[in-house]
C-alpha positions as CSV (number, residue, x, y, z in Angstrom):
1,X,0.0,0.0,0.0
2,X,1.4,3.4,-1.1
3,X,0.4,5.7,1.4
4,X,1.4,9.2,1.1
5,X,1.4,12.2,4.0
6,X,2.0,15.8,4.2
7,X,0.7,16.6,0.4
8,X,-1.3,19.3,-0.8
9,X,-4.7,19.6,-0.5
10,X,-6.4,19.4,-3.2
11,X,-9.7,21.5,-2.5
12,X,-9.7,25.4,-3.5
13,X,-11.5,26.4,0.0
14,X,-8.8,25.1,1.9
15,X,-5.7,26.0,0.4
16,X,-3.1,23.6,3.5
17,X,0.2,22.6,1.4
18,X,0.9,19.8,3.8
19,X,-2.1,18.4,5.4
20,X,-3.4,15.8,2.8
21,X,-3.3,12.3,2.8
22,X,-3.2,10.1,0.3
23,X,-3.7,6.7,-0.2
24,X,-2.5,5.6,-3.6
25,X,-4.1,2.0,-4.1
26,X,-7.2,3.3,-2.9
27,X,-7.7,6.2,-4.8
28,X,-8.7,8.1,-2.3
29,X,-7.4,10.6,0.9
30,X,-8.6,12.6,3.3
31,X,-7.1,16.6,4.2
32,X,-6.4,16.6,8.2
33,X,-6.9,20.6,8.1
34,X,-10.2,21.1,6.2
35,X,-11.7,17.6,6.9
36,X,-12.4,16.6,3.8
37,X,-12.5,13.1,2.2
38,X,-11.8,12.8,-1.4
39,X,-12.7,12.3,-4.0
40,X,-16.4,14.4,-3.6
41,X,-18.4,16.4,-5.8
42,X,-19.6,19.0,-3.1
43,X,-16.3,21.3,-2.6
44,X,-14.4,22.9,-5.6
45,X,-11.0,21.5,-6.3
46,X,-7.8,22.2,-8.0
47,X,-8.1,21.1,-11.9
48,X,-4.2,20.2,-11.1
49,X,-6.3,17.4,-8.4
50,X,-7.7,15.0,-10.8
51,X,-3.6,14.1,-12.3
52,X,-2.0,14.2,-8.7
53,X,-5.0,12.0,-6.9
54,X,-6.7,10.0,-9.6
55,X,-9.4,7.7,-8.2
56,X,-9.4,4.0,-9.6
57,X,-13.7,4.1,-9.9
58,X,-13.7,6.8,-13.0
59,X,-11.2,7.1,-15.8
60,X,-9.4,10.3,-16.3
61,X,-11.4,11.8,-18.8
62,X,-14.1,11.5,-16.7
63,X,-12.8,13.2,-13.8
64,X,-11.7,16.2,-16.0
65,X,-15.7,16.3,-17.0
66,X,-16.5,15.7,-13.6
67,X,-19.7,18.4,-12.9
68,X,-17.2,19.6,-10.0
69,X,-15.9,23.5,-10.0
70,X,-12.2,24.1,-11.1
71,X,-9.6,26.7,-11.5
72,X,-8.5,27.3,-14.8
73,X,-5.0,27.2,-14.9
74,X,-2.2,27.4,-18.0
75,X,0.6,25.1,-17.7
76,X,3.8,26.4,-17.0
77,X,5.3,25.9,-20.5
78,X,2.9,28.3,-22.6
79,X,3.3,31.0,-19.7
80,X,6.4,33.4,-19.0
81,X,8.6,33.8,-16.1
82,X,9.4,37.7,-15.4
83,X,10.3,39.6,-12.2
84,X,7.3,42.1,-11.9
85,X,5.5,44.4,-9.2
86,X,2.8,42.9,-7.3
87,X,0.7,44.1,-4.5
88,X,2.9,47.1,-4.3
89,X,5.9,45.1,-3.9
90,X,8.8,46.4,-6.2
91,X,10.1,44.8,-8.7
92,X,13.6,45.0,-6.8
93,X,12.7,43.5,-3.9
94,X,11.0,39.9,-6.1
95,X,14.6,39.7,-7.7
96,X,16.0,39.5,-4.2
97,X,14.1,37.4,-3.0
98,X,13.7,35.2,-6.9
99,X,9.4,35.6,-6.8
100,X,8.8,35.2,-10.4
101,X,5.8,35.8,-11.9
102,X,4.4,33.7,-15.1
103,X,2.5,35.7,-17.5
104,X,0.2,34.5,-20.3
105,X,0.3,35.7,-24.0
106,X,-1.7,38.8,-23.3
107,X,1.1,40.0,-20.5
108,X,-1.8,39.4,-17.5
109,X,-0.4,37.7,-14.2
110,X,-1.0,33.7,-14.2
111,X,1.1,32.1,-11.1
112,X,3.3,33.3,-8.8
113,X,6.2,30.6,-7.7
114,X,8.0,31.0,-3.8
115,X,11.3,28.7,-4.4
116,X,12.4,27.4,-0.5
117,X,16.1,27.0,0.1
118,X,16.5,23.8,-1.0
119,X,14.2,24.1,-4.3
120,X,11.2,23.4,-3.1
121,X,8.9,25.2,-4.7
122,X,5.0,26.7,-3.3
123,X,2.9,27.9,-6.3
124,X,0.0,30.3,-6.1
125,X,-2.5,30.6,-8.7
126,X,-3.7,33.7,-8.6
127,X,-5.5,35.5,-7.1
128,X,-5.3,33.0,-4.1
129,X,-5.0,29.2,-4.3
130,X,-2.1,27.8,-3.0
131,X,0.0,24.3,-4.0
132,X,2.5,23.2,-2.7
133,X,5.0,21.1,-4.9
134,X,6.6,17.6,-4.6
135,X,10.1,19.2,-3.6
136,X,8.7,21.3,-0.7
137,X,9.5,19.7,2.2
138,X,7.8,22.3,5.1
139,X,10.9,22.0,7.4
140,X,12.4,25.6,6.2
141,X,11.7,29.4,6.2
142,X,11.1,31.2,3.0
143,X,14.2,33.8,2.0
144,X,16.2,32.1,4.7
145,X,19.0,31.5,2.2
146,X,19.4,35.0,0.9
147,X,20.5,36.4,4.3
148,X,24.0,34.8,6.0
149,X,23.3,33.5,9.8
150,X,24.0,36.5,12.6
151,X,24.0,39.1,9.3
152,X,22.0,41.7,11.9
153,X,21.0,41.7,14.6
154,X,17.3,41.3,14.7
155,X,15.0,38.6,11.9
156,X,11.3,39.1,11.1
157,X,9.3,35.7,10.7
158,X,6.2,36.5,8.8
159,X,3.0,33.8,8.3
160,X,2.8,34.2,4.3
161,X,5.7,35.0,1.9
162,X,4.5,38.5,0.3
163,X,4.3,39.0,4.1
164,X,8.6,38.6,4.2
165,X,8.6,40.6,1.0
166,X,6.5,43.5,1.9
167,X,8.3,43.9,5.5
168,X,11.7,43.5,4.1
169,X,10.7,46.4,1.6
170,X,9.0,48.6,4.5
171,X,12.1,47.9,6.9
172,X,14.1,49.6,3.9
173,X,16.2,46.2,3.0
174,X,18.7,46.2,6.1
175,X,16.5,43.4,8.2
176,X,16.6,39.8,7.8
177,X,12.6,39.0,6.7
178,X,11.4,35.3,6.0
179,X,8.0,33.6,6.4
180,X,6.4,30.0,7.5
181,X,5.6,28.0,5.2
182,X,2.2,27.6,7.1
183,X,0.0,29.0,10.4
184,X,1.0,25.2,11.7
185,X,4.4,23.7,10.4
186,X,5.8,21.0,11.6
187,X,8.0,20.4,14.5
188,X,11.1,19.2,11.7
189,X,11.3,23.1,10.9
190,X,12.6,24.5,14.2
191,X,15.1,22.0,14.1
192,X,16.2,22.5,11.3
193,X,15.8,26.3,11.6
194,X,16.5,26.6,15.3
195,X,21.0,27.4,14.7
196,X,20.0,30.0,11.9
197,X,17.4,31.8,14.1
198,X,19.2,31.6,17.0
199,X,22.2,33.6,15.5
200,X,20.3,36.7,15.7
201,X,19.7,38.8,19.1
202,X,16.1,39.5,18.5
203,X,13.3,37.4,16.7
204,X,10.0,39.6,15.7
205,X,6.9,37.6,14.6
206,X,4.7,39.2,12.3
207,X,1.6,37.1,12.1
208,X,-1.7,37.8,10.9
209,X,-4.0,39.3,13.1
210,X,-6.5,36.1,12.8
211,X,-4.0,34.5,15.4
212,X,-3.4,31.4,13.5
213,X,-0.2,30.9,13.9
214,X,-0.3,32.4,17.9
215,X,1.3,28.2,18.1
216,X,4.6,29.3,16.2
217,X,4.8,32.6,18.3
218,X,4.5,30.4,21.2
219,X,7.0,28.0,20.0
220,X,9.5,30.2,19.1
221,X,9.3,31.8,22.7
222,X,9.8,29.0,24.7
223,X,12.9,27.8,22.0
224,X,14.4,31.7,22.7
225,X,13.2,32.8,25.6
226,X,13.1,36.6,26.2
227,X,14.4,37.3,22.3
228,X,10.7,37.1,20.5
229,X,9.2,40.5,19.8
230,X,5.5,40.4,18.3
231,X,5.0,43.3,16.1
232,X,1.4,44.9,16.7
233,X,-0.8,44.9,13.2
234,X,-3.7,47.0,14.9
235,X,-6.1,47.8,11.9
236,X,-3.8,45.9,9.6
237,X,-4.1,42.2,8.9
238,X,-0.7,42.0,8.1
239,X,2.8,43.1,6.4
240,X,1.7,43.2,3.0
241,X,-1.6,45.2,4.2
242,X,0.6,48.1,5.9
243,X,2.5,48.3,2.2
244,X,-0.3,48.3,-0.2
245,X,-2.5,51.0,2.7
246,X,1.1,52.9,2.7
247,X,1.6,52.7,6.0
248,X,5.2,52.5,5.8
249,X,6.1,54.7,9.1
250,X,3.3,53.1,10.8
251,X,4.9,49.7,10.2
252,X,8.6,51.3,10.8
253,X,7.3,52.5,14.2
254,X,5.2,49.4,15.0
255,X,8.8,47.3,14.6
256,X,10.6,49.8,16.7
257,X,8.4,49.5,19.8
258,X,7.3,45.8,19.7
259,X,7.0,44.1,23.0
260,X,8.5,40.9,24.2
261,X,6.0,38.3,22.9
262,X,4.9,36.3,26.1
263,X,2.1,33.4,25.6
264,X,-1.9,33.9,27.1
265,X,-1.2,32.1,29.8
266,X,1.7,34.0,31.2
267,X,1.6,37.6,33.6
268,X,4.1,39.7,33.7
269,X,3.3,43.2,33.0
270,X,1.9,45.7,34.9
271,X,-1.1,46.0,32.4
272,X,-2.0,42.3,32.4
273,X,-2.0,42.4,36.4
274,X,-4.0,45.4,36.0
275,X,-6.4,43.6,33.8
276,X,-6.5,40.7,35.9
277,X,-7.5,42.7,38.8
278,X,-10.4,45.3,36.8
279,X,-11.3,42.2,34.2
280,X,-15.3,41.1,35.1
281,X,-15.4,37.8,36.8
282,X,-18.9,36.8,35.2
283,X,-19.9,36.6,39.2
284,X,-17.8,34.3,40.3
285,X,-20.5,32.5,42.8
286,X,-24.1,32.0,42.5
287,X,-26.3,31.0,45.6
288,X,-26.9,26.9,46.2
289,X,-30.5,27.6,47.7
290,X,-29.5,26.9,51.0
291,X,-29.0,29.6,52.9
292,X,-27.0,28.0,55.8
293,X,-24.4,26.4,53.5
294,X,-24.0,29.6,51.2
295,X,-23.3,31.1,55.0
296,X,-19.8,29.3,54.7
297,X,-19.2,28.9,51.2
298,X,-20.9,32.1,49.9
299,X,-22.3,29.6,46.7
300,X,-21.4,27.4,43.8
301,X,-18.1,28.9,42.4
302,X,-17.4,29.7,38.8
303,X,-14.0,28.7,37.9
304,X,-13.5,26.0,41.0
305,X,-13.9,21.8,41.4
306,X,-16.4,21.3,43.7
307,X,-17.0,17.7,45.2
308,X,-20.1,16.5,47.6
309,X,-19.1,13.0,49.2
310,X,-21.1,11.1,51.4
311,X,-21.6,7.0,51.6
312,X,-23.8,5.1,49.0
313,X,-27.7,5.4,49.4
314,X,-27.7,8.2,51.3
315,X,-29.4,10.8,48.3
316,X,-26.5,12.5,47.0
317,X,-28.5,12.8,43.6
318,X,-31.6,13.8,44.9
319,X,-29.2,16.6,46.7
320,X,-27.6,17.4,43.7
321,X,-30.7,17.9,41.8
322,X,-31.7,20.3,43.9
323,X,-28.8,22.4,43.6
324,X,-29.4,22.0,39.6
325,X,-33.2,23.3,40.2
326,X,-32.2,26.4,42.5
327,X,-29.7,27.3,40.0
328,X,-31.8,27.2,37.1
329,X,-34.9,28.8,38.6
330,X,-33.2,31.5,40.5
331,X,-30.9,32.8,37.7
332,X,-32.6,34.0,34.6
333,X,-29.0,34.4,32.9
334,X,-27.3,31.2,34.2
335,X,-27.3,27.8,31.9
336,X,-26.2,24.6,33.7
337,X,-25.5,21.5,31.9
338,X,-27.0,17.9,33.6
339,X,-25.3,14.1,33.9
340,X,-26.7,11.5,36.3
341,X,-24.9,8.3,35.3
342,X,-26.4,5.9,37.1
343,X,-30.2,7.1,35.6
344,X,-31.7,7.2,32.6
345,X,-32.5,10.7,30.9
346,X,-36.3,10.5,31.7
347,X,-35.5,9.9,35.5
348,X,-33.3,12.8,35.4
349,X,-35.3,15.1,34.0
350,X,-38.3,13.5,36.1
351,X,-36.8,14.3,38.9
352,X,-36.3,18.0,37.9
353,X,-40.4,18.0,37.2
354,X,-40.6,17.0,40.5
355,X,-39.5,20.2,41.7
356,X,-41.3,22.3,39.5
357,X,-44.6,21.1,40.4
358,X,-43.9,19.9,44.1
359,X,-45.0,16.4,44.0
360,X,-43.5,13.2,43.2
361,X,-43.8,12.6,39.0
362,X,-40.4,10.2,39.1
363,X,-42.6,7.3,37.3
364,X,-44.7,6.8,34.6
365,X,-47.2,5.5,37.4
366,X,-47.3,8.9,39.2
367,X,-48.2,10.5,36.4
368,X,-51.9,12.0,36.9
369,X,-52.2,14.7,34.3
370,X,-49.6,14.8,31.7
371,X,-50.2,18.1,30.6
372,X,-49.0,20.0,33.6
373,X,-46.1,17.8,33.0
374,X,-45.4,18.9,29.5
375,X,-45.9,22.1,30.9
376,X,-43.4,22.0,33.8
377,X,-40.8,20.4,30.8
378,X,-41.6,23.9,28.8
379,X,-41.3,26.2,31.4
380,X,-37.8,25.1,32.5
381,X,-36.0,24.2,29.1
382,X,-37.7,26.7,27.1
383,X,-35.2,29.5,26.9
384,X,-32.8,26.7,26.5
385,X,-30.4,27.3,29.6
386,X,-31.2,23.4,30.2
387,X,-28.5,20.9,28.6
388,X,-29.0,17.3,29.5
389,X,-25.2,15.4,28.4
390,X,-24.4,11.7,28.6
391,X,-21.4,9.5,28.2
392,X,-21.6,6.5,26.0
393,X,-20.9,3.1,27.2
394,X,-18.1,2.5,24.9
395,X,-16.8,6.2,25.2
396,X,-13.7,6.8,26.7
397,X,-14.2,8.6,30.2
398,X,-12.0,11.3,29.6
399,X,-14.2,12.8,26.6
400,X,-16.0,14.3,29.4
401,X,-13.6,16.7,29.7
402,X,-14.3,17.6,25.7
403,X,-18.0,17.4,26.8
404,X,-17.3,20.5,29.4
405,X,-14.9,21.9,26.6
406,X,-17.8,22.2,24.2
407,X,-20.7,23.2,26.6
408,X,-18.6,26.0,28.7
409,X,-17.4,27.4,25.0
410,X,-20.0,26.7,22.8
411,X,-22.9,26.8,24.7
412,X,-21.8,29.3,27.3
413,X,-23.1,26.9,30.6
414,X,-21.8,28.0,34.0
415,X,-22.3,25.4,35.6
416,X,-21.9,21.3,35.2
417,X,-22.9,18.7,37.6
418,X,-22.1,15.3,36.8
419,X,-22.2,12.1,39.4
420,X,-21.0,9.7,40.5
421,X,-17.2,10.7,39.5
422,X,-15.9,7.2,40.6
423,X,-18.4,5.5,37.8
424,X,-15.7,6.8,35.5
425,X,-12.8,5.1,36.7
426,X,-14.7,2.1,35.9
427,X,-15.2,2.3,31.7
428,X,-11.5,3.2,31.7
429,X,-9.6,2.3,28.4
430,X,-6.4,2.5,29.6
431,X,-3.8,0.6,31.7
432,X,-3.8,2.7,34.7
433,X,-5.6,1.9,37.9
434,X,-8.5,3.4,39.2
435,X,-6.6,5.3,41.8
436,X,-4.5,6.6,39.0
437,X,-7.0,7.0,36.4
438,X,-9.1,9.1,39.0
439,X,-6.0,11.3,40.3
440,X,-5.3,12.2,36.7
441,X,-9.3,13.1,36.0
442,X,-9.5,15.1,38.9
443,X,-6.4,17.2,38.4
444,X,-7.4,18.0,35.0
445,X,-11.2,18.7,36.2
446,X,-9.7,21.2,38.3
447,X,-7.6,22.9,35.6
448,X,-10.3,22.9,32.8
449,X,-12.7,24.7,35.5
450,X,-10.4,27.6,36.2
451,X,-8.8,27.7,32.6
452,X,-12.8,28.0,31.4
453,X,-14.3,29.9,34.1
454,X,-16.9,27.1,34.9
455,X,-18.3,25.6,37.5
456,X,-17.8,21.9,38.0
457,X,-19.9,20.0,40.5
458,X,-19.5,16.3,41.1
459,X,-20.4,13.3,43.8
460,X,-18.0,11.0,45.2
461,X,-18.5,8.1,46.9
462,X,-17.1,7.5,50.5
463,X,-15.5,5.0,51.8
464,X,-16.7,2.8,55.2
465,X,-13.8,4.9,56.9
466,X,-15.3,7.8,55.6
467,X,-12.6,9.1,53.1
468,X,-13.4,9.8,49.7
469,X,-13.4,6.0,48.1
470,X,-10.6,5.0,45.4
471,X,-9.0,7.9,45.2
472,X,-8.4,10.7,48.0
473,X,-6.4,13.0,45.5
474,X,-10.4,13.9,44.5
475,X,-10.7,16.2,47.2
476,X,-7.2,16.9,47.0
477,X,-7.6,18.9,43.9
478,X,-11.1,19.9,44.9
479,X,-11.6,23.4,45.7
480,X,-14.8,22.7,47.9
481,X,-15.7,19.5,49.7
482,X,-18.7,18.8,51.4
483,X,-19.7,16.1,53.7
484,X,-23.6,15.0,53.7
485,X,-24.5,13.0,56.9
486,X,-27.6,10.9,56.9
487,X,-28.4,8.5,59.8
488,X,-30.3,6.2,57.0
489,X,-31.4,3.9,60.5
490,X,-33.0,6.8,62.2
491,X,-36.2,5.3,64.5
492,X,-38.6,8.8,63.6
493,X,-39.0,9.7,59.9
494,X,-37.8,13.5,60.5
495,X,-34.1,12.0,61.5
496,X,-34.0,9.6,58.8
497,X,-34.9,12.0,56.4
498,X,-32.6,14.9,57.4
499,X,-29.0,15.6,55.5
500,X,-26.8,17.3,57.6
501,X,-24.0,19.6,55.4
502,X,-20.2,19.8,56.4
503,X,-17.7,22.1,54.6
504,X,-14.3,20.1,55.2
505,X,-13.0,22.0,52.4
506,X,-13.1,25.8,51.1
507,X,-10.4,27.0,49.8
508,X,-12.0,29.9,48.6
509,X,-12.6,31.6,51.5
510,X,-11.4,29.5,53.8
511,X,-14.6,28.7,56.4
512,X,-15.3,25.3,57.0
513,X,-17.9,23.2,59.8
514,X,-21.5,22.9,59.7
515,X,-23.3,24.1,56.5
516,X,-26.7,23.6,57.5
517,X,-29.5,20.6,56.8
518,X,-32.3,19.7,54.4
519,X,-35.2,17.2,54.7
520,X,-36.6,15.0,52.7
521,X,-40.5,14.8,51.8
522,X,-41.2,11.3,50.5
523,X,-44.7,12.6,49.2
524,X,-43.2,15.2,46.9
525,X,-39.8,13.6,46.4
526,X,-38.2,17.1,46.8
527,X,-35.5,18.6,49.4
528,X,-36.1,21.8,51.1
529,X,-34.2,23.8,53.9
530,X,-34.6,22.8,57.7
531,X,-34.0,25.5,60.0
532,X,-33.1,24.8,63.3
């Protein structure tokens, strides 16, 4: 099998040089940076596609009449190579750098060829499709071989090579500019560039202001740490933009006061501090319901791990689904998101009903009067701040962490209660133990809720010693934990049904004890407060 990576893809709306694969024997491939399989009729291709990926299910003549949109494009032979002004970039500065442009018999602008150090070469059809050829390897920086290593003392990288061109010509020809060969290269091309680069003091990025390749900036930082400079674009998308708007100065000045590039997730100026201190914290804590327990822990916190653990049978779900109805009901701009693993979706959402119309409608039996049902289903998923999520069976445990990833960013929820955590230890895939599986969950729980801003609620089970079962590092890296007491063996109904609350944890704010208690009414299946 003849299985090719790293090739050109071949559909005009993507434009990647490197991200195709190919499978030869097949006929067929698949691009890992638009998504697309091929071959398909639905997306326009490169006419150049159908001799570079032929299928074995249609001849080539069929292809070419395929009712799929092309580019016309003249082959190289009936065009003509000259060195010529483009995009207000002189005529001078494509000889330096050897951009050629091939003209058709009526003098108008065809192709436009970027040859790489070692050949290579990336061709654009103009006025914008990109292909990159069989010698282009993606492991080096375009112009690098026109300027000697340590030649000044500063280099521009650039994400597009009329980018290199245009700031070379702006900087008035005395600094070292070169460009990626994409937003994402590959790790081969700071090896192989990383000497070159590092024989000059200073390393500016110029990227495009879409962020794309913020990864290289990143890269190149931690590779040379305090040399990279980012150079602010502002209104401008990027190099060439500032030429062809004649923003010279404005690029001039932008290059002479660039600031030391430092990644997102790094503080060190006294205007990121400042912003961390003035930025809005989307109310960081919303109230639980109870007012005893918010006493101690103020509420639910945005941007913390928060784990209720009590023994098995005592209603940690039922307690949980209260905290899911006061938070829906009592903020009209929060969303929360739902997971009960050890019910179905009805019960779940069942049990939230029950709330809503105070009386027990957990089974199809207690059903009276559907309508008010219905009703009670509209009333609290109707401006869609509801989401209801489950895990598969066959799923690995850890996409829950994609399933927060997508609700918190996607959906904008605030909250996410899931339960029990410990179920997920259990439909592990990998080799790891529990205790290991569930260490490395919980740390990374506690990450994603502070690196997204969300709340994350979970149950764990306890132990008969009382500890947190499987796994202590749960409440280790657990911001809140809260111990729910029920004496399950109680001789008066009021006892047995009564759930005592105790902060053993709260690192937020540091109070800890007795939270409170809530009781239990068996007729309308629903918690509520118990003051002393």
């Amino acid at each position: 099998m003849t299985n090719l990576t790293h090739k050109p893809c071949p559909y005009v709306d993507c434009g990647s040089t490197d991200a195709f694969s190919w499978d030869d024997d097949k006929g067929c491939g698949k691009c890992h940076s638009c998504g697309k399989g091929y071959p398909s009729r639905k997306w326009p291709r490169f006419d150049w596609a159908n001799e570079e990926y032929p299928t074995h299910h249609i001849t080539r003549e069929d292809a070419a009449n395929m009712n799929t949109p092309t580019l016309s494009v003249v082959a190289e032979e009936f065009l003509t190579p000259v060195y010529r002004s483009m995009r207000s970039i002189s005529e001078d500065t494509m000889r330096f750098y050897d951009v050629k442009t091939m003209v058709n018999a009526d003098g108008e602008s065809v192709k436009q060829a970027y040859v790489y150090p070692s050949g290579g070469r990336k061709v654009r059809t103009l006025p914008k499709s990109f292909r990159a050829e069989a010698g282009l390897k993606g492991d080096e920086l375009f112009g690098m071989d026109k300027f000697n290593a340590g030649s000044a003392k500063a280099v521009v990288i650039t994400e597009g090579e009329l980018d290199a061109m245009s700031a070379f010509q702006m900087l008035g020809g005395k600094t070292p500019c070169v460009s990626i060969p994409s937003a994402t290269p590959s790790q081969k091309l700071f090896e192989k560039c990383k000497e070159w680069l590092d024989s000059f003091d200073k390393i500016y990025v110029s990227f495009d202001s879409d962020n794309k390749a913020e990864g290289v900036a990143e890269k190149l930082a931690n590779l040379f740490p305090n040399r990279v400079y980012a150079i602010p674009h502002d209104k401008y998308k990027d190099a060439n933009e500032f030429l062809e708007a004649g923003a010279r100065e404005s690029y001039r000045n932008a290059f002479s006061h660039a600031k030391k590039f430092i990644p997102e997730n790094i503080f060190n100026t006294p205007d990121q501090f400042l912003s961390i201190l003035h930025d809005d914290d989307d109310s960081s804590y919303v109230s639980t319901g109870i007012q005893s327990l918010d006493d101690v822990i103020l509420g639910l916190m945005r941007g913390h791990f928060t784990v209720f653990q009590a023994p098995e049978g005592i209603g940690k779900t039922e307690f949980m689904r209260y905290l899911e109805y006061s938070l829906l009901t009592q903020n009209d701009d929060i969303k929360i998101a739902i997971c009960h693993m050890e019910e179905v979706k009805k019960r779940s959402l069942l049990g939230l009903v029950s709330y809503e119309l105070r009386k027990n409608v957990t089974r199809k039996d207690l059903i009276h009067n559907q309508t008010e049902v219905d009703q009670a289903i509209m009333k609290l998923s109707g401006d869609e701040r509801l989401y209801q999520f489950t895990l598969g069976v066959d799923e690995d445990p850890l996409e829950i962490l994609e399933r927060i990833r997508f609700l918190t960013e996607a959906c904008g929820v605030s909250y996410i209660f899931f339960e029990p955590i410990q179920d997920l230890a259990y439909s592990r895939q990998g080799d790891e133990s529990v205790e290991q599986f569930l260490s490395q969950l919980s740390t990374k729980l506690a990450r994603i809720s502070a690196e997204l801003n969300v709340g994350i609620v979970t149950i764990a089970h306890e132990n008969d010693d009382g500890a947190i079962r499987d796994c202590r590092m749960i409440g280790k890296r657990a911001s809140v934990v809260i111990k729910l007491e029920r004496d399950k063996m109680a001789k008066d109904d009021e006892s047995r049904n009564t759930t005592k609350l105790l902060v053993v944890k709260n690192r937020p704010t540091g109070s800890t004890g007795y939270a409170g208690q809530l009781f239990f009414d068996s007729e309308t299946f629903t918690l509520s407060e118990k003051f002393m």
